[in-house]
C-alpha positions as CSV (number, residue, x, y, z in Angstrom):
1,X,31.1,-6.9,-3.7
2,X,29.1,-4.0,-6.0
3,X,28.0,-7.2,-7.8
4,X,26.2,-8.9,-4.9
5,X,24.8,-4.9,-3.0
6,X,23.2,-4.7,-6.4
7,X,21.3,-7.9,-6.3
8,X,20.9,-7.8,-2.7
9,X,17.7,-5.9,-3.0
10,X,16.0,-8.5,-5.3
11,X,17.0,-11.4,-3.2
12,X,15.6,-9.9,-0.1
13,X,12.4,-9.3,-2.1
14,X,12.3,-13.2,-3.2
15,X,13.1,-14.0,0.3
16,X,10.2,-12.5,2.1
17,X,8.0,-13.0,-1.0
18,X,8.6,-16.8,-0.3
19,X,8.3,-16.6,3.6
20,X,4.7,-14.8,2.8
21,X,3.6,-17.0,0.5
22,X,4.9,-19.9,2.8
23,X,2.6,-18.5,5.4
24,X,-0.5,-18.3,3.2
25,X,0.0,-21.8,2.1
26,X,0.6,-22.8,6.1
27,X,-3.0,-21.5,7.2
28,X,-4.9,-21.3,4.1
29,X,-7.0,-24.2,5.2
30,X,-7.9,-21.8,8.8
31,X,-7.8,-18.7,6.7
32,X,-9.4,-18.8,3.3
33,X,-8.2,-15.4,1.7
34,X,-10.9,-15.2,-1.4
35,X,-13.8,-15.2,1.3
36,X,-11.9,-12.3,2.6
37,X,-12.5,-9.7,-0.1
38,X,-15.8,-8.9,0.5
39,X,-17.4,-6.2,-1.9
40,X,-17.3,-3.5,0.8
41,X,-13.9,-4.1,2.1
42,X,-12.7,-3.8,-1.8
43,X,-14.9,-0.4,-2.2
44,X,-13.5,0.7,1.5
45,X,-9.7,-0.4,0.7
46,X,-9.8,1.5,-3.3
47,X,-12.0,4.5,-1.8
48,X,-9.5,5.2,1.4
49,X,-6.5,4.1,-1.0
50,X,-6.8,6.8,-3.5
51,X,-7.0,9.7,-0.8
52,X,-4.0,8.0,0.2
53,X,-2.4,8.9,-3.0
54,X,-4.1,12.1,-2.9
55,X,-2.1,13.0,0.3
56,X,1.3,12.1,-1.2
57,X,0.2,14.7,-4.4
58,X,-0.5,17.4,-1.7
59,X,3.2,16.3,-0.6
60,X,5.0,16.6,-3.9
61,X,2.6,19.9,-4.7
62,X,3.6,21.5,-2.0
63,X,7.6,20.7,-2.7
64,X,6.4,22.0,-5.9
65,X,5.0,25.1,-5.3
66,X,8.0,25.8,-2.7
67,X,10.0,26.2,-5.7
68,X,7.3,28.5,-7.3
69,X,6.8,26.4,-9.9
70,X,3.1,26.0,-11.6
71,X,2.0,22.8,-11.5
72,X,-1.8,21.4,-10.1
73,X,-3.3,18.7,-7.9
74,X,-4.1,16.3,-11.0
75,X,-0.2,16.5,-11.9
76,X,1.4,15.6,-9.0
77,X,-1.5,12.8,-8.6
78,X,-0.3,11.2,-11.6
79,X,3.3,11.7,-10.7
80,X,2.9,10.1,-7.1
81,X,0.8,6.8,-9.1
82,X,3.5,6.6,-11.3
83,X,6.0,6.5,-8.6
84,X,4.6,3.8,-7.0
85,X,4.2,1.9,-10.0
86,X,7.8,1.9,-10.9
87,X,8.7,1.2,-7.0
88,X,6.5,-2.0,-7.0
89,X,9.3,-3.5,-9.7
90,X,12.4,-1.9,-8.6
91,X,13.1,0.6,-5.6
92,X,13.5,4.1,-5.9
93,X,12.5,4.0,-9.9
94,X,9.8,5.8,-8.6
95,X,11.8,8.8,-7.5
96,X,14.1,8.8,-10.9
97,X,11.0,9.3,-12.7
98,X,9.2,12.1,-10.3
99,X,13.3,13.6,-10.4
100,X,13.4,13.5,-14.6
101,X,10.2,14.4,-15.2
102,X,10.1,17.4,-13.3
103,X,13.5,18.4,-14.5
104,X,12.5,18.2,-17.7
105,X,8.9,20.0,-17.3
106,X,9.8,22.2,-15.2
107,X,13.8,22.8,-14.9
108,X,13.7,22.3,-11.3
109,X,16.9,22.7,-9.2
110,X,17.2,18.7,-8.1
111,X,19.8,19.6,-5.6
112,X,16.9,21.4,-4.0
113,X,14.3,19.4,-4.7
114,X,15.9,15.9,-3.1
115,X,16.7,18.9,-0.2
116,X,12.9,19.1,0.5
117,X,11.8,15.9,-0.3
118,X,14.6,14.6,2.4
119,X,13.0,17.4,4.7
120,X,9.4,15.9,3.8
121,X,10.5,12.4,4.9
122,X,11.6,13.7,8.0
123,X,8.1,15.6,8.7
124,X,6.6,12.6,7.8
125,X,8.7,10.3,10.4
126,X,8.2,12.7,12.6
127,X,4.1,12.6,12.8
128,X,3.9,8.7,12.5
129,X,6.6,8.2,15.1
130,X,4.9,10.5,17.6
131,X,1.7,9.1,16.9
132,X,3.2,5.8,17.5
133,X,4.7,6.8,20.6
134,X,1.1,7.7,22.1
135,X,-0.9,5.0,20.2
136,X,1.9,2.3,22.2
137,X,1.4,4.1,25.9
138,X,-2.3,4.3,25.4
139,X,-1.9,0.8,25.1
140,X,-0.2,0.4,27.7
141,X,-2.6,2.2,29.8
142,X,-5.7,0.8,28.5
143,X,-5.4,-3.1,27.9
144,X,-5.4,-5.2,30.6
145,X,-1.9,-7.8,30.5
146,X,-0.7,-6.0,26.9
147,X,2.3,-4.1,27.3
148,X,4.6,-2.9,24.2
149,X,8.2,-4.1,24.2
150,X,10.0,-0.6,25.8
151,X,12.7,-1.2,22.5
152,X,9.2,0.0,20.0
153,X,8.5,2.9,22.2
154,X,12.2,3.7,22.5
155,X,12.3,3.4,18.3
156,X,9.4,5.6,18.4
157,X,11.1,8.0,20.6
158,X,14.8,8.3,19.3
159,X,13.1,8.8,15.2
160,X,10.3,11.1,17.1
161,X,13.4,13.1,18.9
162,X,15.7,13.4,15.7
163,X,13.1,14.6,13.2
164,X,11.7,17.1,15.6
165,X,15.9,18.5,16.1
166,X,16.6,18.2,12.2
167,X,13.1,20.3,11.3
168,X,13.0,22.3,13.9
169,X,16.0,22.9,16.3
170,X,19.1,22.2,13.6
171,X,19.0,25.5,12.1
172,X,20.1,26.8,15.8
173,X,23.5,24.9,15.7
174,X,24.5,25.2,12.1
175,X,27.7,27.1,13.0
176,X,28.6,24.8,15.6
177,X,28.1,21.8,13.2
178,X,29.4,23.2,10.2
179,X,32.8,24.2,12.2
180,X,33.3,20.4,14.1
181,X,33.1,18.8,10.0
182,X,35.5,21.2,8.7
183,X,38.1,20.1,11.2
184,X,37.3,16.8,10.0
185,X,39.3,15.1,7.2
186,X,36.6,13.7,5.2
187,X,35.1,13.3,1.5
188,X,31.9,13.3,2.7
189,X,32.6,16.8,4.6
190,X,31.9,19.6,1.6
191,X,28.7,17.3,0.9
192,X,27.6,17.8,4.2
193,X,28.0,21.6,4.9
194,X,26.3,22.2,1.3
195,X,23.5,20.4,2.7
196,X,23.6,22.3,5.8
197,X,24.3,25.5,3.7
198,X,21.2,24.8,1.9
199,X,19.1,24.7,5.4
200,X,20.2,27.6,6.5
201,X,19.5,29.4,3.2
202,X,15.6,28.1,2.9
203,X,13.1,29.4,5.2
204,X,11.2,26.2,5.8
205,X,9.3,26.5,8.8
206,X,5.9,27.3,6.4
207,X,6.7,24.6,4.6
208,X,7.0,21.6,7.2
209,X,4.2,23.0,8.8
210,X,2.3,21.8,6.0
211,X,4.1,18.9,5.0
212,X,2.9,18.1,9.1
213,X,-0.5,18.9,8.5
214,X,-0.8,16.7,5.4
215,X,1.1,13.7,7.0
216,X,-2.1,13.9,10.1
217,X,-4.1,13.5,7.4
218,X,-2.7,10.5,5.9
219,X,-2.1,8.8,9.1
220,X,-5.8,9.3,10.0
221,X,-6.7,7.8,6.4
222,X,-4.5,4.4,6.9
223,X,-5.6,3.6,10.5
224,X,-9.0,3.6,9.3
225,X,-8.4,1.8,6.6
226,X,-6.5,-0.9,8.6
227,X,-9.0,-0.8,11.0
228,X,-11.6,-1.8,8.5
229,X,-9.7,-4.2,7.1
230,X,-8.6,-5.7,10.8
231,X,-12.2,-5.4,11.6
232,X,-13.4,-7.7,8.1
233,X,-10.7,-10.1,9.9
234,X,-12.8,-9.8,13.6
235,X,-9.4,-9.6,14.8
236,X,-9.1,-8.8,18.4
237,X,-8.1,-5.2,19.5
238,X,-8.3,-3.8,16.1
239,X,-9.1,-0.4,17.1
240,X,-5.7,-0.3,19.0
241,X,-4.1,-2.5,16.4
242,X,-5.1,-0.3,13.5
243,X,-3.4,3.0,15.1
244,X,-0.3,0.9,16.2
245,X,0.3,-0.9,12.9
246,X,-0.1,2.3,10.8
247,X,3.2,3.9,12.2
248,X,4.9,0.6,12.2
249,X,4.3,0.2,8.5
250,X,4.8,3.7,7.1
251,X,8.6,3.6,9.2
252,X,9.1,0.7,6.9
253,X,8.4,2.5,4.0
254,X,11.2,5.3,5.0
255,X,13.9,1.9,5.0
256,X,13.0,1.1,1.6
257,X,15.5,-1.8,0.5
258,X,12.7,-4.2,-1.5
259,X,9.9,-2.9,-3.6
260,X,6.8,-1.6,-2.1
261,X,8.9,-2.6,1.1
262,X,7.6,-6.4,0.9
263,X,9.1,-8.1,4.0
264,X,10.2,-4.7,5.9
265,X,6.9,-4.0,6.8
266,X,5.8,-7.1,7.5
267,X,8.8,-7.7,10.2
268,X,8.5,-4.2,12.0
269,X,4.9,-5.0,12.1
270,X,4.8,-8.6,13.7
271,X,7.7,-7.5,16.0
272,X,5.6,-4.3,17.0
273,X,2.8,-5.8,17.6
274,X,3.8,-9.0,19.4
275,X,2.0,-8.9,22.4
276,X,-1.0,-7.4,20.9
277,X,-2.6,-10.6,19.7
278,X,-2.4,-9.4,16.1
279,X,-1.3,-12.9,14.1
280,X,1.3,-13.0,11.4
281,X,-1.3,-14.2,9.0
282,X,-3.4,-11.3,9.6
283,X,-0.5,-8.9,9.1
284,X,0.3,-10.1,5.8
285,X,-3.5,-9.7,5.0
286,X,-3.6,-6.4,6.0
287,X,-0.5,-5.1,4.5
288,X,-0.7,-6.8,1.4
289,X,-4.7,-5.7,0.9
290,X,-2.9,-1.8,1.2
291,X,-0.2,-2.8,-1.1
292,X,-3.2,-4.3,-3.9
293,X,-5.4,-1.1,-3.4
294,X,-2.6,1.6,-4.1
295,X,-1.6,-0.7,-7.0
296,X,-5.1,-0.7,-8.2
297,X,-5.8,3.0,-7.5
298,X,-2.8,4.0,-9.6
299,X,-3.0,1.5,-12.6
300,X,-6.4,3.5,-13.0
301,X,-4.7,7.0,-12.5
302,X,-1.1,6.9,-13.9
303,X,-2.3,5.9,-17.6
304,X,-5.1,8.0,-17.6
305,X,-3.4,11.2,-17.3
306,X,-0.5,10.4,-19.3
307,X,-2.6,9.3,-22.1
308,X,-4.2,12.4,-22.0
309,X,-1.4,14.8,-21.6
310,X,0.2,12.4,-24.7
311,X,-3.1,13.3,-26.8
312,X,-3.5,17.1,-26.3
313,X,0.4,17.1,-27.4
314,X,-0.7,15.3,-30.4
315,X,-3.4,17.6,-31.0
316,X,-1.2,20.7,-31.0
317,X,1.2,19.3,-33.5
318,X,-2.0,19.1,-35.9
């Protein structure tokens, strides 16, 4: 059973790989990809990709700086290319790296770092569900015979609801909690009321204030990138489409069972979007042209900072 949850990851990944390419080979005669990638869609997707990145370094700086550790914008930008280099092969290698590296340059507490990064996540689900939320009533509201299945907006809602009580409102019942697991009989229990322990302990309203403000940012950045690219496609209702699809896809990142979450986004995005007239072909377009430019923007950035931090090591040692 550990044998097959092991490999269960890399055949969903070959699974959905082959459904994609399955697809591309289905309407490649109706949608010829190469005339696509125009030179300003490639500038747009590289340009809005790398501030992208830059918005996931202002993430891990900020976890960084919590800690009152030194470390700088260009550091963390390396770290963040790096970790989605390693997650484009295998899952969560990304985040063994960020954890060793900073364990090792700068003795960080990885209890409490995986404690803030978990709070990050949750300040991040909690901007792009909201966001989601309004993007899928506006919708509703706005486009004539387009409604959004109520099960999106209730997803929306119920991930909306429960970041908002962990970040904000869980602190207040942290007695109550911590009293209800003690009476239970569990393993899991002493896990659980260090976790909570550590909550209570951190004063973290500053911090997911920012961790909010930065996540705005970076849904503003992938709508309009999706819009462009939905716009390159004249695909119909790609303002709306752009805003919806955004949330969809960054939720997907948060499940995380195949690299780069190939397939999971893909799904949650053609099942958000069904009665949008957003095709499946133009789904995998757009997602995979994201996927290509963060891939592109951090084969650039990862090596080049690491090659330097490996020369001016050198250069000390002579």
């Amino acid at each position: 059973m550990k044998k097959i949850r092991k490999f269960f990851p890399l055949m969903l990944t070959i699974f959905f790989s082959a459904a994609i390419y399955i697809f591309f080979q289905n309407d490649f005669k109706e949608f010829n990809i190469f005339n696509k990638f125009t030179f300003n869609l490639i500038i747009s997707v590289i340009f809005l990709s790398f501030f992208y990145l830059l918005t996931e370094a202002f993430v891990l700086k900020n976890i960084i700086v919590f800690l009152k550790k030194k470390t700088n914008l260009l550091e963390t930008l390396a770290l963040m290319s790096s970790t989605y280099l390693f997650n484009s092969v295998i899952q969560l290698s990304g985040l063994g790296f960020r954890v060793a590296y900073l364990k090792e340059k700068k003795s960080i507490n990885i209890k409490i770092f995986l404690f803030l990064s978990i709070s990050s996540i949750f300040t991040e689900l909690l901007v792009f569900s909201s966001f989601g939320l309004i993007v899928a009533f506006i919708i509703d509201q706005t486009l004539e015979n387009i409604l959004i299945a109520n099960q999106i907006k209730f997803v929306f809602f119920f991930i909306a609801f429960c970041s908002f009580f962990y970040l904000f409102l869980l602190i207040f019942f942290l007695d109550i909690i911590k009293g209800i697991l003690k009476k239970l009989n569990l393993s899991i229990v002493k896990k659980l009321i260090n976790f909570l322990n550590l909550l209570k302990k951190e004063n973290l309203f500053i911090f997911h204030i920012r961790q909010l403000l930065v996540f705005v940012f970076q849904y503003i950045i992938i709508s309009v990138l999706f819009l462009i690219i939905l716009k390159s496609l004249n695909s119909k209702y790609y303002f709306y489409n752009s805003l919806l699809t955004a949330s969809l896809v960054d939720l997907s990142f948060a499940i995380n069972l195949t690299p780069f979450s190939i397939g999971i986004s893909e799904t949650l995005a053609y099942f958000g979007t069904r009665n949008t007239y957003l095709s499946i072909i133009e789904i995998i377009f757009l997602i995979n042209t994201f996927r290509i430019g963060i891939m592109l923007v951090s084969l650039v950035l990862s090596p080049l900072y690491f090659l330097n931090w490996f020369y001016k090591k050198n250069e000390k040692l002579f």
